[in-house]
GUKE-572972 format. One record per residue (C-alpha): residue number from 1; residue in three letters; x, y, z. Coordinates in steps of 0.2 Angstrom, whole numbers, plus 5000, padded with zeros to 4 digits. Layout:
% GUKE-572972
{papa NUM, "ALA", {X, Y, Z}}
...
This chain:
% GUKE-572972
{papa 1, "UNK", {5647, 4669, 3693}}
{papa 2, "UNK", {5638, 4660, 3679}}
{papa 3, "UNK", {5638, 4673, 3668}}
{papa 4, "UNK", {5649, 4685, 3664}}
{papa 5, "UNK", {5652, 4702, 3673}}
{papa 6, "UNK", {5644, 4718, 3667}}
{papa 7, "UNK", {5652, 4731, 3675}}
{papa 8, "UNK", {5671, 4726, 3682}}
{papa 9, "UNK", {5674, 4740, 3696}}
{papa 10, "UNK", {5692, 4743, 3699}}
{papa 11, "UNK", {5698, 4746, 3717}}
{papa 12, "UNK", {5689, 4738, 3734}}
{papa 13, "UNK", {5690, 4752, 3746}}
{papa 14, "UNK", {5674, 4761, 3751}}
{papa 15, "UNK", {5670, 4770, 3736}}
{papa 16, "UNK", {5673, 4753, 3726}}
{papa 17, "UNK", {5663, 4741, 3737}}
{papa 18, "UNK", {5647, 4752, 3740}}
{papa 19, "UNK", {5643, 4755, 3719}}
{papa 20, "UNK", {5647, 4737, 3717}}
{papa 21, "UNK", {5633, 4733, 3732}}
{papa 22, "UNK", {5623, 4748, 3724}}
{papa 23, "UNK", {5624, 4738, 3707}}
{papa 24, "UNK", {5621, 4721, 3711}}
{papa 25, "UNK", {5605, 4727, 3720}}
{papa 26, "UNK", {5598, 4731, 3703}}
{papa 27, "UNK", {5603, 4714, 3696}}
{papa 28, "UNK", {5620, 4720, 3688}}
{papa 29, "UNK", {5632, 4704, 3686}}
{papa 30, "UNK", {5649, 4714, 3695}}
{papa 31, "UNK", {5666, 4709, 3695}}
{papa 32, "UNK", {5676, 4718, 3711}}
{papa 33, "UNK", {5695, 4719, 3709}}
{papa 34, "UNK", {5703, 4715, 3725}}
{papa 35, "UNK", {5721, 4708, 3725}}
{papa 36, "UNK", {5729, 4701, 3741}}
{papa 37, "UNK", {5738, 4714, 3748}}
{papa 38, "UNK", {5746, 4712, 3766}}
{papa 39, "UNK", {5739, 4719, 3782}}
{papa 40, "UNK", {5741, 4738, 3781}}
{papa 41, "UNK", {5748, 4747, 3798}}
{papa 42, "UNK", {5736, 4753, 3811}}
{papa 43, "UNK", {5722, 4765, 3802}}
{papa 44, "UNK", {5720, 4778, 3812}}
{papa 45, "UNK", {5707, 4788, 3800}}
{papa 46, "UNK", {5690, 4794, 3803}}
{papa 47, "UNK", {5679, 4800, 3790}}
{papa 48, "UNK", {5665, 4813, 3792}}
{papa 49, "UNK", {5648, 4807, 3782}}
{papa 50, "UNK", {5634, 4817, 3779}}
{papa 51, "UNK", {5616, 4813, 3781}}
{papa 52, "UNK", {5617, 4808, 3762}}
{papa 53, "UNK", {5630, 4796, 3764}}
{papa 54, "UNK", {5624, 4788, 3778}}
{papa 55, "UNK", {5607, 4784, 3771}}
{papa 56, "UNK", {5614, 4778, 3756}}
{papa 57, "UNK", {5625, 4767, 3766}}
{papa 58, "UNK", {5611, 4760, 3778}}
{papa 59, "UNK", {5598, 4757, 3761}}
{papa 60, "UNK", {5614, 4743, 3761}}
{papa 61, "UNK", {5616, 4739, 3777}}
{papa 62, "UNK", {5634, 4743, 3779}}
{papa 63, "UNK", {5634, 4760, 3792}}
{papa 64, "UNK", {5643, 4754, 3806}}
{papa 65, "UNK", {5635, 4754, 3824}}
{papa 66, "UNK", {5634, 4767, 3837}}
{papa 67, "UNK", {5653, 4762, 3843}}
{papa 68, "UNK", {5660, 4766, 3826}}
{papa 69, "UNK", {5651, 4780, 3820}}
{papa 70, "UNK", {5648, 4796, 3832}}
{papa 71, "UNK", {5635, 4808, 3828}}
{papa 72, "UNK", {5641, 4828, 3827}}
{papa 73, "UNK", {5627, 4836, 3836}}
{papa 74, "UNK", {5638, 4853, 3836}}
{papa 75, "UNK", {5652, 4861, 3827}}
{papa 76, "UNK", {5663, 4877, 3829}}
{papa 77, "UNK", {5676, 4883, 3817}}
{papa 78, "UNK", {5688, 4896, 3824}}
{papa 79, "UNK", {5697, 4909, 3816}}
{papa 80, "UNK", {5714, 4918, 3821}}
{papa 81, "UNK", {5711, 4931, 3827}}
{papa 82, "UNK", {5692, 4931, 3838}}
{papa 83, "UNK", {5682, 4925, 3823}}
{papa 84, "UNK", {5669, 4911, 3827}}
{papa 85, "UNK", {5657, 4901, 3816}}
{papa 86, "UNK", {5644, 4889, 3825}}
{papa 87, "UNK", {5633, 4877, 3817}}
{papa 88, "UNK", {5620, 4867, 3827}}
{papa 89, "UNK", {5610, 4852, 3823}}
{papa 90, "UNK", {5596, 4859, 3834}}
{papa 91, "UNK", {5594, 4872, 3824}}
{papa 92, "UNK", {5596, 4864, 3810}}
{papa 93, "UNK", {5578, 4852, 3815}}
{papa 94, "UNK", {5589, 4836, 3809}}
{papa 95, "UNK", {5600, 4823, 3820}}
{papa 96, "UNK", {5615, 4826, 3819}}
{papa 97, "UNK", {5627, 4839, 3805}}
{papa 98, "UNK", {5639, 4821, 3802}}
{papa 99, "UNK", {5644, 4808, 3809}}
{papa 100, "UNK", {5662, 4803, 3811}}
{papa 101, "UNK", {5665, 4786, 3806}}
{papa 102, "UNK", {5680, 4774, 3809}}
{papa 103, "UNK", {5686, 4769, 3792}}
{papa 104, "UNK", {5692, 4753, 3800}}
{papa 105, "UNK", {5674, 4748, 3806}}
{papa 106, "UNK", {5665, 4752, 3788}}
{papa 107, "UNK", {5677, 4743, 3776}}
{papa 108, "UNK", {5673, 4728, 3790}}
{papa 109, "UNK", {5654, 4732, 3784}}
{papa 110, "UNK", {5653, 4733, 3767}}
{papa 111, "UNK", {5666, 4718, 3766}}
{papa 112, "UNK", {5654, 4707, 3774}}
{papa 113, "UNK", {5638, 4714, 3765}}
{papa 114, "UNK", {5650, 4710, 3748}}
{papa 115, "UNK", {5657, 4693, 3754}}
{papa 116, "UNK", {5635, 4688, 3753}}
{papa 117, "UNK", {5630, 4697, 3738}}
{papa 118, "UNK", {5629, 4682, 3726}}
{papa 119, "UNK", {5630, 4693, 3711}}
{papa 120, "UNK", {5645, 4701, 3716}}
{papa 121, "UNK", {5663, 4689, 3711}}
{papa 122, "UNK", {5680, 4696, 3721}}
{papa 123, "UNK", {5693, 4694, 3709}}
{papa 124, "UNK", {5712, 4697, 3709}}
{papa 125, "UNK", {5715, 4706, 3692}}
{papa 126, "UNK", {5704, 4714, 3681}}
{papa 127, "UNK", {5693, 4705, 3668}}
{papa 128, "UNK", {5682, 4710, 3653}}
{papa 129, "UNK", {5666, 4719, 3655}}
{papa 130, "UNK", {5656, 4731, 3644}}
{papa 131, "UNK", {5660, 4743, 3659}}
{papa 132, "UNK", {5675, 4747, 3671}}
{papa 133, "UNK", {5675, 4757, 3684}}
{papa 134, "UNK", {5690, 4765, 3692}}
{papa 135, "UNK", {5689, 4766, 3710}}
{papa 136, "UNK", {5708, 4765, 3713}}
{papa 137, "UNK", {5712, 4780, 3721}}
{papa 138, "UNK", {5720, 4798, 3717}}
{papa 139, "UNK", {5735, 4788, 3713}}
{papa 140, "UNK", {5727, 4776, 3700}}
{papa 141, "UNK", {5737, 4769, 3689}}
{papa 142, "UNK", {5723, 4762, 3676}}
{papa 143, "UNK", {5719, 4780, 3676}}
{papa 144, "UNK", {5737, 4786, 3670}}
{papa 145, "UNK", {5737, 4772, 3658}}
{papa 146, "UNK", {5725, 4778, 3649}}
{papa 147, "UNK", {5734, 4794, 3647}}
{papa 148, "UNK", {5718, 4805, 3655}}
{papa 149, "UNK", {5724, 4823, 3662}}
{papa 150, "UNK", {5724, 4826, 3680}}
{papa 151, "UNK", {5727, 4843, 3686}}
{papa 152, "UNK", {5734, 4842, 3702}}
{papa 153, "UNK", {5737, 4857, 3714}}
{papa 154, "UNK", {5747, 4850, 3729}}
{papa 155, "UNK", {5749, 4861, 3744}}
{papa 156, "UNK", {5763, 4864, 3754}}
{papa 157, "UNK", {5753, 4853, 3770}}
{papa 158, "UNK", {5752, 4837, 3777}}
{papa 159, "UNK", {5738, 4830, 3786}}
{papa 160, "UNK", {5742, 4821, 3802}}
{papa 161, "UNK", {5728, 4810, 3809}}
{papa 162, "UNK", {5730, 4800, 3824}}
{papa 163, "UNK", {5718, 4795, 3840}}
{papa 164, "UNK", {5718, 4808, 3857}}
{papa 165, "UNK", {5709, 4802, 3871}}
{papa 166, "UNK", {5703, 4821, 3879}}
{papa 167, "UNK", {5703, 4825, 3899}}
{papa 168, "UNK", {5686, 4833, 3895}}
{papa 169, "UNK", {5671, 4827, 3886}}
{papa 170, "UNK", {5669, 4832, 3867}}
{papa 171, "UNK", {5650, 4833, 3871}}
{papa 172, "UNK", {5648, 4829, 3852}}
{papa 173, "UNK", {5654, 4844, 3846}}
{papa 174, "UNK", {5668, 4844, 3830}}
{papa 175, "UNK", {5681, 4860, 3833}}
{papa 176, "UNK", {5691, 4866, 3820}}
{papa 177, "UNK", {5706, 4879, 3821}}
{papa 178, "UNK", {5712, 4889, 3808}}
{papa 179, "UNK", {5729, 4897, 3810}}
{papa 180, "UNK", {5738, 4912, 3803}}
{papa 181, "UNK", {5750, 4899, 3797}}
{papa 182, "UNK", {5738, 4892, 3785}}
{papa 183, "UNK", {5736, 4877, 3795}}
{papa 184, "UNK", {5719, 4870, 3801}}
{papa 185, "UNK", {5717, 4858, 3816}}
{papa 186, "UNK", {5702, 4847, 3817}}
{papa 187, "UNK", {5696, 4837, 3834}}
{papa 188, "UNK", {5679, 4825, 3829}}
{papa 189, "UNK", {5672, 4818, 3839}}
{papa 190, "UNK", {5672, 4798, 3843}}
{papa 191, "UNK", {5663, 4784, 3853}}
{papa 192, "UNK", {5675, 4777, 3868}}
{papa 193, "UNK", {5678, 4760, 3865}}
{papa 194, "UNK", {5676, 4752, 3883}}
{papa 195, "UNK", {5661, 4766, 3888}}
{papa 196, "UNK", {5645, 4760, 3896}}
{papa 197, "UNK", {5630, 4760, 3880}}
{papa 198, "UNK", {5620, 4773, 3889}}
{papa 199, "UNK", {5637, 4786, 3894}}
{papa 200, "UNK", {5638, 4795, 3878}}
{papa 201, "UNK", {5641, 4809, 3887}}
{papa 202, "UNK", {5657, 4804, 3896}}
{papa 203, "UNK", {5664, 4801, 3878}}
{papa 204, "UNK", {5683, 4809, 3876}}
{papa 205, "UNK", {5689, 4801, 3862}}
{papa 206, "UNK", {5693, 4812, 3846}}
{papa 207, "UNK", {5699, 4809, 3830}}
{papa 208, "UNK", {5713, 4822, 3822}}
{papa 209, "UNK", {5713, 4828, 3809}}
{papa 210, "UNK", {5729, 4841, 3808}}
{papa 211, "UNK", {5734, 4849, 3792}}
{papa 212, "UNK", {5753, 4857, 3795}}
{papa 213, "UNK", {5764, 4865, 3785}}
{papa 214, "UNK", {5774, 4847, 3775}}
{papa 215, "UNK", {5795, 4855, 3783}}
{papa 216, "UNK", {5787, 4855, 3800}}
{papa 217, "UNK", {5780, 4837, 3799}}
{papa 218, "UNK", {5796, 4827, 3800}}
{papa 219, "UNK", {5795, 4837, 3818}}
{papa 220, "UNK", {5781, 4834, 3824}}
{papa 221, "UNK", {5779, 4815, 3819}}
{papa 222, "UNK", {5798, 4813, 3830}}
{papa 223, "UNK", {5790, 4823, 3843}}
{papa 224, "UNK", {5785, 4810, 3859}}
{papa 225, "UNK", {5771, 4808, 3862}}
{papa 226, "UNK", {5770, 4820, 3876}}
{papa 227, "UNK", {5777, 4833, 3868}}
{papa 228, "UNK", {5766, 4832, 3853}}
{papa 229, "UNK", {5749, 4833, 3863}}
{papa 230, "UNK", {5758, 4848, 3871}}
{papa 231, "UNK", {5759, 4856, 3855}}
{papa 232, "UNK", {5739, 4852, 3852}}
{papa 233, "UNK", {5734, 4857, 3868}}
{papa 234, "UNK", {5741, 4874, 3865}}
{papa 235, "UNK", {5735, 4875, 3848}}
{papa 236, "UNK", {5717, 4871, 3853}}
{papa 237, "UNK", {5718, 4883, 3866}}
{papa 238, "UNK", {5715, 4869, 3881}}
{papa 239, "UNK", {5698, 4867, 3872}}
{papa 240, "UNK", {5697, 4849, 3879}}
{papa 241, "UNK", {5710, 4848, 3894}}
{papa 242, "UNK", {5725, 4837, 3894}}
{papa 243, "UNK", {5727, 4826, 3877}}
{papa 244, "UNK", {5736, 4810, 3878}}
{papa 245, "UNK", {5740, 4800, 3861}}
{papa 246, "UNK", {5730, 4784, 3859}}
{papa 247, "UNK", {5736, 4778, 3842}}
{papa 248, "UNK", {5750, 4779, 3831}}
{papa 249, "UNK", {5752, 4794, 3818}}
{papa 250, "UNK", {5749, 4794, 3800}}
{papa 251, "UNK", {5754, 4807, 3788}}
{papa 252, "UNK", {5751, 4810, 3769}}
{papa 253, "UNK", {5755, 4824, 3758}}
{papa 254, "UNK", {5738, 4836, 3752}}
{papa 255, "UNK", {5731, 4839, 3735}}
{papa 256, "UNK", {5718, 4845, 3725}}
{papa 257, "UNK", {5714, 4837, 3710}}
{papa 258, "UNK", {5701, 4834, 3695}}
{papa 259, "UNK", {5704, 4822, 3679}}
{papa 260, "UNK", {5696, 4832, 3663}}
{papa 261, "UNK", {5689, 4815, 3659}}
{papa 262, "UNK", {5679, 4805, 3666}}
{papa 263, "UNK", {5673, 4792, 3655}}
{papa 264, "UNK", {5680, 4784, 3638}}
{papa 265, "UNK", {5682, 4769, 3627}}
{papa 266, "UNK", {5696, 4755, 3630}}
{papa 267, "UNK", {5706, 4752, 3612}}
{papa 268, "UNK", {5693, 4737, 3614}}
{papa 269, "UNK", {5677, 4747, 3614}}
{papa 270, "UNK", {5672, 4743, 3631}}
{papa 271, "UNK", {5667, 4758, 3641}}
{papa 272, "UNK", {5676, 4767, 3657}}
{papa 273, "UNK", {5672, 4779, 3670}}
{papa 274, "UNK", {5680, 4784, 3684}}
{papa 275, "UNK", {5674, 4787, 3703}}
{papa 276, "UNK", {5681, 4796, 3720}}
{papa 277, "UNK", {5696, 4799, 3720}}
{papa 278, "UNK", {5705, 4793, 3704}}
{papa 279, "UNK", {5692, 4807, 3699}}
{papa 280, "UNK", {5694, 4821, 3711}}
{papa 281, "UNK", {5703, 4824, 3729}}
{papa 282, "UNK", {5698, 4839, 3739}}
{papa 283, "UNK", {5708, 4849, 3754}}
{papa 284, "UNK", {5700, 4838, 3771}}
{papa 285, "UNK", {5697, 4855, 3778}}
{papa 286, "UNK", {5678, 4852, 3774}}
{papa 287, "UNK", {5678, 4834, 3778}}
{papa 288, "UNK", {5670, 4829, 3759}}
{papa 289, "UNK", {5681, 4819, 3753}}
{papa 290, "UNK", {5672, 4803, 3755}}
{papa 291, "UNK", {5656, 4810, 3753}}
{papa 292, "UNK", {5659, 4814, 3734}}
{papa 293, "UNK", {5664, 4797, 3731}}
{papa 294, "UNK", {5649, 4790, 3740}}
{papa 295, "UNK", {5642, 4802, 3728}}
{papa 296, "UNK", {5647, 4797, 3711}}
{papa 297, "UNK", {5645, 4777, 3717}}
{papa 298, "UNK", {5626, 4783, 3719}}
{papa 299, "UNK", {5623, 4793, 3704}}
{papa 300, "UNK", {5632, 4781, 3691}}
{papa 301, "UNK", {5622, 4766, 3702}}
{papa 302, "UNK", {5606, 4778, 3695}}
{papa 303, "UNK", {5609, 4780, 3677}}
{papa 304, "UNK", {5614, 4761, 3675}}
{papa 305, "UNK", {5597, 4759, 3685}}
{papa 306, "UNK", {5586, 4770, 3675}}
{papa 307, "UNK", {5593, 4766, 3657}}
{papa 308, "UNK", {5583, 4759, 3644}}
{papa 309, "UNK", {5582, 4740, 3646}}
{papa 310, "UNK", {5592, 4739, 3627}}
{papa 311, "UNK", {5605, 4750, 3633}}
{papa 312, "UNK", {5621, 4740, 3640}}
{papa 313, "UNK", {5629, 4748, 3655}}
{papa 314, "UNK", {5645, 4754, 3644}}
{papa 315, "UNK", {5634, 4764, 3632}}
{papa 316, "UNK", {5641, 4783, 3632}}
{papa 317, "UNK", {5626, 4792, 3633}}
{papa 318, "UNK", {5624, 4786, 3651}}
{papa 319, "UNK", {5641, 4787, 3657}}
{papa 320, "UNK", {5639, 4805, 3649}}
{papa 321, "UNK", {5623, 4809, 3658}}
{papa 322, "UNK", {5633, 4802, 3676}}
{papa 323, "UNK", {5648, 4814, 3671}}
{papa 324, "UNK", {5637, 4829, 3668}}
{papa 325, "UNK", {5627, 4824, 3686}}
{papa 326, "UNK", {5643, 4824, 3696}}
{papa 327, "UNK", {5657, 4835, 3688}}
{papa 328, "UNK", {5649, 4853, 3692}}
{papa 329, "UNK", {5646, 4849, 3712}}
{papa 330, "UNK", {5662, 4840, 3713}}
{papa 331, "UNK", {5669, 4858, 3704}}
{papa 332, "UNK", {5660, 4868, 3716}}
{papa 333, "UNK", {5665, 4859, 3733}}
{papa 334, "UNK", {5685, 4858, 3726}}
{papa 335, "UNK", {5685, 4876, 3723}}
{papa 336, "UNK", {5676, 4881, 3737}}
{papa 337, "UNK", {5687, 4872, 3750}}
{papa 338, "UNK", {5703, 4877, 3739}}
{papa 339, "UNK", {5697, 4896, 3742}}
{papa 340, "UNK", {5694, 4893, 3761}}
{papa 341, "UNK", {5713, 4885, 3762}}
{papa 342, "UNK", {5719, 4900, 3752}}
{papa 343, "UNK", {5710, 4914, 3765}}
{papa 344, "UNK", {5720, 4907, 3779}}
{papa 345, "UNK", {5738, 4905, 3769}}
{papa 346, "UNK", {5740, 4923, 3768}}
{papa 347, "UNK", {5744, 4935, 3787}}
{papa 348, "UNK", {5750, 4948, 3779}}
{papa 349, "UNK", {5738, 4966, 3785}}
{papa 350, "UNK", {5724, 4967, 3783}}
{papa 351, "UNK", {5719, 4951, 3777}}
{papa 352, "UNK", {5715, 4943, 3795}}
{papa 353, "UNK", {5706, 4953, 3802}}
{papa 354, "UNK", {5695, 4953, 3787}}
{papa 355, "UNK", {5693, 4936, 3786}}
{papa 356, "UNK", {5689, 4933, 3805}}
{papa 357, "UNK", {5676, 4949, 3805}}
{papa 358, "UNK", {5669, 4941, 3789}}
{papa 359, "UNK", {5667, 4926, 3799}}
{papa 360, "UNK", {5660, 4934, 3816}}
{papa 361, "UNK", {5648, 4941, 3802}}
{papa 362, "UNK", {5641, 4925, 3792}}
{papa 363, "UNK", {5639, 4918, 3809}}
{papa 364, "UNK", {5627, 4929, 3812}}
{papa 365, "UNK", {5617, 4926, 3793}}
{papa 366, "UNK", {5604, 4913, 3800}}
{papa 367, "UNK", {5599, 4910, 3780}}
{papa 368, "UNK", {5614, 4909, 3772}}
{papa 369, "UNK", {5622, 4898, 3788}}
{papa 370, "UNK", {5609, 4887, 3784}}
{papa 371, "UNK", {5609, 4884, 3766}}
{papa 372, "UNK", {5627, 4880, 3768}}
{papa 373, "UNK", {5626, 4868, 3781}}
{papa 374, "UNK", {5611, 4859, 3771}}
{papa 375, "UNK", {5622, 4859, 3756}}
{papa 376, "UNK", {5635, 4851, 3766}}
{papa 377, "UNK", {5625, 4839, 3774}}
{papa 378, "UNK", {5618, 4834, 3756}}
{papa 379, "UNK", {5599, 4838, 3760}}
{papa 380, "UNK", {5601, 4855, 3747}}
C-alpha cells in the first residue's frame, strides 16, 4: 500500500473481513490485522444468516455456494409441554427465513475476495490510522486495554455444536426444543457433502446447536458417540430418525454482553470503535449473533461512505451517528433473546403451562408472527 491506511480494523474473522471489503469498495486505504496463528481444530459451526446478511455479503461476492449455505424454507420451535410455533417462508412470499452457512466455507470466501482487493494490506500487528476498529472478539484484549465497560451476564449453559447426519431428511426445516431445564436444542439444516446437485431433498445433514446446562457438559462431551446421539434422539423426540455423529464436538461457555462504549479517542487522538462481538454477544437461541456483526460492519461502512468529503474517518460525529444507528437494535435483540432464555429457566407451576399456551396462542397471531419473523430476517 502506497499510502498509508485510513482505517486499521482489528481482527480478521468474519465481522473483520467484510467491513474492510465493504471499506475498500468506497476507496478507503485499510490495514487488516491478521497474525499467523496455527491451524485451528475442526470447526464444526454453522451460522444462521438472514436475508440482510446474505445480500450484503453477495454485493461482495463472498456467500458461499449452494454446498455451503442451505436455505431454511421452514422452521418450528417447540415448547415443553404441547406448545408449537411454525414459521414458513411461503408464507412469508420470500425464499428462504435463513440460511445456515458453514463457517468454514465463508471465512474461505471473504479470504480470497481480501487476498485481491488491492486496497486492502494483511498485516501482522496493528499500525496507525486515524481510525481502528475492533473486531477481535467478546474476548478483546484492545477493548479491555482501553479500560471500556462490559457488562457481561454469563449463563449457567454451554453450547455444544457438532455435525449429525439424520436417518430422515431435514426437508429444509430448522427445529428447535425448548426444555423445562432451561436448555434449547437446535437441528439446522445443511447440504450433504457428496449429494447429487439436483437431490436437495435427500439432504440429512444437520448442524447442532445444543445449549445444556455447563455440570452436565463434561458428560455429555465423554459420552461416545453412540450414546450421545442417543440422548439427542430422545430429546428431539425421534424428529429425524436415528442420528449418527459426523464431526467432532465443540463446546464454549454462554454470555450476554454489551460494552457501554462504543467508540473513543486513543491517548494519540486517533479515533476507535468497536464491532460484533467485542461489542455485544447474544444467547445463540435466536441464531443473530453474526447477523449483528454483519450489521455494525454495514452501518459504520455507511456513515464513512456518506461523510462529508473534509471529514476523516476518525471524526466523532460519525462514529457517534454509527453508535447511535446500532446500539438500540443490538439492545433490543440482547434483551429479547435474554427474556426468551429466562422463560424456559424457570418449571416451577404454573409458569409452563403459561409459556407453551402463550405459544400455541402467537402461533396463531398471523400479524404479529409476521412482523417478527420479518424483523428477524432484517427486511423490518
Amino acid at each position: 500500500m502506497a499510502l498509508p491506511p485510513e482505517v486499521c480494523i482489528r481482527g480478521a474473522g468474519i465481522v473483520g473481513r467484510t467491513l474492510a471489503l465493504l471499506l475498500a469498495r468506497e476507496r478507503v486505504r485499510v490495514a487488516l490485522v491478521a497474525p499467523d496463528t496455527k491451524p485451528a481444530a475442526e470447526d464444526v459451526r454453522a451460522y444462521a444468516l438472514n436475508t440482510a446478511s446474505k445480500e450484503l455479503l453477495e454485493s461482495l461476492r463472498a456467500w458461499p455456494d449452494a454446498a455451503h449455505a442451505t436455505a431454511v424454507r421452514e422452521m418450528l420451535v417447540y415448547g415443553d409441554e404441547g406448545g408449537r410455533v411454525q414459521f414458513n417462508a411461503a408464507q412469508q412470499k420470500v425464499e428462504a427465513l435463513a440460511w445456515i452457512v458453514d463457517v468454514p466455507a465463508l471465512e474461505r470466501q471473504l479470504a480470497d475476495a481480501v487476498r485481491f482487493q488491492p486496497r486492502i494490506e494483511v498485516v501482522n500487528a496493528p499500525v496507525a490510522a486515524p481510525l481502528t476498529v475492533i473486531c477481535e472478539g467478546r474476548m478483546s484484549a484492545t477493548r479491555e486495554a482501553l479500560g471500556v465497560g462490559h457488562e457481561v451476564t454469563r449463563y449457567p449453559q454451554h453450547a455444544i455444536a457438532a455435525r449429525i447426519e439424520a436417518e430422515r431428511p431435514h426437508d429444509g426445516t430448522a427445529r428447535q426444543w425448548f426444555n423445562d431445564k432451561g436448555e434449547v436444542l437446535a437441528l439446522l439444516p445443511m447440504a450433504d457433502a457428496n449429494r447429487p446437485a439436483d437431490a436437495h431433498a435427500l439432504d440429512r445433514s444437520v448442524a447442532l446447536v445444543w445449549s445444556v446446562d455447563q455440570h452436565r457438559v463434561p458428560e455429555l462431551l465423554a459420552q461416545d458417540a453412540e450414546q450421545f446421539c442417543a440422548g439427542l434422539r430422545e430429546t428431539t423426540h425421534d424428529a429425524l430418525g436415528a442420528l449418527r455423529l459426523a464431526s467432532e464436538r465443540a463446546s464454549w461457555p454462554l454470555q450476554r454482553a454489551i460494552a457501554d462504549r462504543w467508540t473513543g479517542r486513543f491517548d494519540d487522538g486517533t479515533a476507535w470503535a468497536l464491532a460484533g462481538d467485542a461489542a455485544h454477544t447474544v444467547h445463540p437461541l435466536a441464531g443473530q449473533g453474526l447477523n449483528l456483526g454483519l450489521g455494525d460492519a454495514a452501518a459504520l461502512a455507511e456513515v464513512i461512505k456518506s461523510r462529508d468529503y473534509w471529514r476523516s474517518v476518525g471524526d466523532p460525529r460519525l462514529l457517534r451517528r454509527y453508535e447511535r444507528a446500532r446500539r438500540t437494535g443490538v439492545l433490543s435483540m440482547s434483551l429479547a433473546t435474554d427474556s426468551l432464555q429466562q422463560l424456559f429457566a424457570h418449571s416451577a407451576d404454573p409458569l409452563p403451562a403459561l409459556r407453551n399456551w402463550g405459544m400455541r396462542g402467537f402461533d396463531r397471531t398471523r400479524l404479529v408472527k409476521n412482523w417478527i419473523a420479518r424483523q428477524a430476517m432484517g427486511l423490518q
